[in-house]
N, C-alpha and C positions, 0 to 999 in steps of 0.2 A: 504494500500500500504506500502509495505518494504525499507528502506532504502537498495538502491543499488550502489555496487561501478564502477566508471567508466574507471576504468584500472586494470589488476592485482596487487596484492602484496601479499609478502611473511612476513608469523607472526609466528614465533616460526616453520620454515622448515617446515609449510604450505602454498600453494599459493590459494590465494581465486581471482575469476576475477568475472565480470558483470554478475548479472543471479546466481550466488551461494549465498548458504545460510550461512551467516556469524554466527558462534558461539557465544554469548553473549562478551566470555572473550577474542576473537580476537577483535572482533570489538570494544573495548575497547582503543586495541592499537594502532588502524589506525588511523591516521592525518583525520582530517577533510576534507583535501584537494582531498581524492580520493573518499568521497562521493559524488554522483550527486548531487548538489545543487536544484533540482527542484523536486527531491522526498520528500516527506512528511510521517514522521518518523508516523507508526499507533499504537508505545505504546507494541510490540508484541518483539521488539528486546532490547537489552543493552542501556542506556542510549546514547545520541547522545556523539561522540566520541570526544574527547580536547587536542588538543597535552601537551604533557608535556614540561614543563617551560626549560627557559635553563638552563648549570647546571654550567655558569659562566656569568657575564656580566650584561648588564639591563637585566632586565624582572625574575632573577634568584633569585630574595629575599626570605626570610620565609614565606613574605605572600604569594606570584604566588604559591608555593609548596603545602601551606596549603588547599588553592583554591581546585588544583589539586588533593589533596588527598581527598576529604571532597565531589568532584562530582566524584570520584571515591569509596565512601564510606572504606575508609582507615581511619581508625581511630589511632590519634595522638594525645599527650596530649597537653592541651593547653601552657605547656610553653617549649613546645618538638623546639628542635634547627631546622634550614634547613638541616641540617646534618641527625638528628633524621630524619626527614620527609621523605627525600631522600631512605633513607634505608627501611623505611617502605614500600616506594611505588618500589623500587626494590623487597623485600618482596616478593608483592602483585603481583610482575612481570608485572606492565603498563608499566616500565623502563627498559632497559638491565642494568647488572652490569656494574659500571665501572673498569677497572684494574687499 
């Protein structure tokens, strides 16, 4: 069984809703929030999805980033800054830029 999501959303001016086949690197960037909680991931999609940290405030340090990069397989040096990190995973496009 597939993880499937339980409302539409739009990923890179795609909109994917319940019953579509989510592409590895969209589903990436969906919040946790719009998958069904009562499917069970069968190992055939993207790793199960993790919001990204914030990008001020709690929860926004160099560790939460590193986390985030590291289950996104984003690779950062170990004594790469939250700045470093950030850009990386913009990069890697889990994040939009910020202006």
């Amino acid at each position: 069984m597939t993880r499937r999501l339980i409302a539409y959303v739009h990923v890179a001016g795609v909109a994917y809703g319940p019953g579509d086949d989510v592409p590895p690197e969209a589903a990436r960037r969906i919040g946790a929030h719009a998958w069904d909680a009562d499917e069970q991931d069968d190992g055939d999609q993207a790793p199960g999805p993790s919001e990204a940290p914030p990008r001020s405030g709690r929860g926004s340090g160099v560790e939460a980033w590193r986390q985030f990069a590291e289950q996104h397989n984003v690779e950062v040096a170990a004594d790469a800054s939250r700045e470093d990190i950030v850009a990386a995973c913009e990069a890697a496009e889990l994040v939009e830029r910020e202006e």
